[in-house]
C-alpha positions as CSV (number, residue, x, y, z in Angstrom):
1,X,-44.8,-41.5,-77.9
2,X,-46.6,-40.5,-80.7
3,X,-45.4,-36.8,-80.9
4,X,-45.6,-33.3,-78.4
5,X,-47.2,-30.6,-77.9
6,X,-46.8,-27.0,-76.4
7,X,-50.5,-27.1,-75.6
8,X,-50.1,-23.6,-75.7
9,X,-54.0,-22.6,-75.7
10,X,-56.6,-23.6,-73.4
11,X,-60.2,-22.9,-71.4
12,X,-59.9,-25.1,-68.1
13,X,-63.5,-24.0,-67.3
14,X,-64.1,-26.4,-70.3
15,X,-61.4,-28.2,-69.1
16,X,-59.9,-28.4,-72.1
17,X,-56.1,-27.4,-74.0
18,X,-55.0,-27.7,-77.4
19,X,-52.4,-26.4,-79.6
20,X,-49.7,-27.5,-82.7
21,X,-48.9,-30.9,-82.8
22,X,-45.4,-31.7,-83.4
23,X,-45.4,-35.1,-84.8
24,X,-42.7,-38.4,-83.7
25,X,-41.5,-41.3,-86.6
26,X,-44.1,-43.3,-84.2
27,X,-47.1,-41.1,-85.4
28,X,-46.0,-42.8,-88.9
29,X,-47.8,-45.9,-87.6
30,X,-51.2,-44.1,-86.3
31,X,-51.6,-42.1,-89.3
32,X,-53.9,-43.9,-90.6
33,X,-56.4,-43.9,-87.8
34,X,-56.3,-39.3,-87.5
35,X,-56.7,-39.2,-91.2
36,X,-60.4,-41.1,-91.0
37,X,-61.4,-37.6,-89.0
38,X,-59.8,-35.2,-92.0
39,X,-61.8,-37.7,-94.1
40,X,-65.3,-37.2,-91.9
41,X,-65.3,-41.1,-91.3
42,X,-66.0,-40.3,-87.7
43,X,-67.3,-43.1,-86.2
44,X,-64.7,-45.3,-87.4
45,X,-62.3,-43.2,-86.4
46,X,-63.2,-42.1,-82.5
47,X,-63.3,-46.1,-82.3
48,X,-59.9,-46.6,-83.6
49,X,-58.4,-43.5,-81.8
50,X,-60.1,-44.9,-78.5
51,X,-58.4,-48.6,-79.0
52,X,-54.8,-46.5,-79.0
53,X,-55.3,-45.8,-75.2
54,X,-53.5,-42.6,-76.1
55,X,-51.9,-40.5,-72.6
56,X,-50.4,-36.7,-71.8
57,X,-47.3,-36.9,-70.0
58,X,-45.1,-34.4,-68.3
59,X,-41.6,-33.7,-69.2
60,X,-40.9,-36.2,-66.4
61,X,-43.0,-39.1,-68.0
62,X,-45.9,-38.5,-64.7
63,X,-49.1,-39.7,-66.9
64,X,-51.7,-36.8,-66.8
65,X,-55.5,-38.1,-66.7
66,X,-57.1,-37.7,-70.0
67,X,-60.8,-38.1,-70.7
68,X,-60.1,-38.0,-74.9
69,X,-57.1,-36.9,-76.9
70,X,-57.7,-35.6,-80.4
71,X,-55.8,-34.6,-83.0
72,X,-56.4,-33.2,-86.5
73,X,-53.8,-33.9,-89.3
74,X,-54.1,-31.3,-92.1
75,X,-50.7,-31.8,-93.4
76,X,-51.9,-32.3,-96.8
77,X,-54.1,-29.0,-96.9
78,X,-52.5,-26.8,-95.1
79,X,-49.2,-28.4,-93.4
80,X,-51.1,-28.2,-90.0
81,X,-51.6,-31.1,-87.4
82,X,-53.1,-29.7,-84.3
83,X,-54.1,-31.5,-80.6
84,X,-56.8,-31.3,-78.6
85,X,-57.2,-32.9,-75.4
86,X,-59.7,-32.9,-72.6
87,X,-58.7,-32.7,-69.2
88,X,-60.2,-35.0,-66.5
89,X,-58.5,-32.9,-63.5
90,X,-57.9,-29.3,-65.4
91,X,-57.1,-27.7,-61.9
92,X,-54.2,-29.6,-62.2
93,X,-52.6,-28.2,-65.0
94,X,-49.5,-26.8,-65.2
95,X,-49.3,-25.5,-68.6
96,X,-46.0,-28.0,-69.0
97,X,-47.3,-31.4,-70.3
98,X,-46.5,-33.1,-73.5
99,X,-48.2,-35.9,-75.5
């Protein structure tokens, strides 16, 4: 596990929740790949964020079907890293998952 979320905001007619991203000492390792979007390499970087095969999990570790997860690290502007994460079954939600 990378890190967690609240996902406290969300539009599930877009099918879609986001909020701050609380960062793991795991997220040390994937860095790398989240800071080639902060540094508009994006091509390279929804590769490399794809090849992670990145899930949302409940509290209870039940996998929650994902079509992307995204997350912007803005630590070094403005302390900020924040998730966003598209929903393939946003009737589903429960407003209680974490990444």
């Amino acid at each position: 596990m990378i890190g967690s979320s609240g996902l406290e905001y969300g539009d599930l007619s877009m099918g879609m929740v986001h909020g701050e991203f609380v960062p793991s000492s795991e997220y040390d390792d994937v860095k790398s790949i989240f800071l080639l979007f902060t540094d508009e390499k994006h091509d390279e970087y929804y590769k490399k964020r794809d090849d992670l095969n990145l899930t949302l999990q409940d509290e209870s570790g039940k996998n929650i079907p994902t079509e992307w997860i995204h997350i912007e690290d803005y630590l070094s502007e403005n302390d900020e890293i924040r998730v966003e994460i598209c929903l393939l079954n946003p009737e589903l939600w429960s407003n209680s998952e974490v990444v």
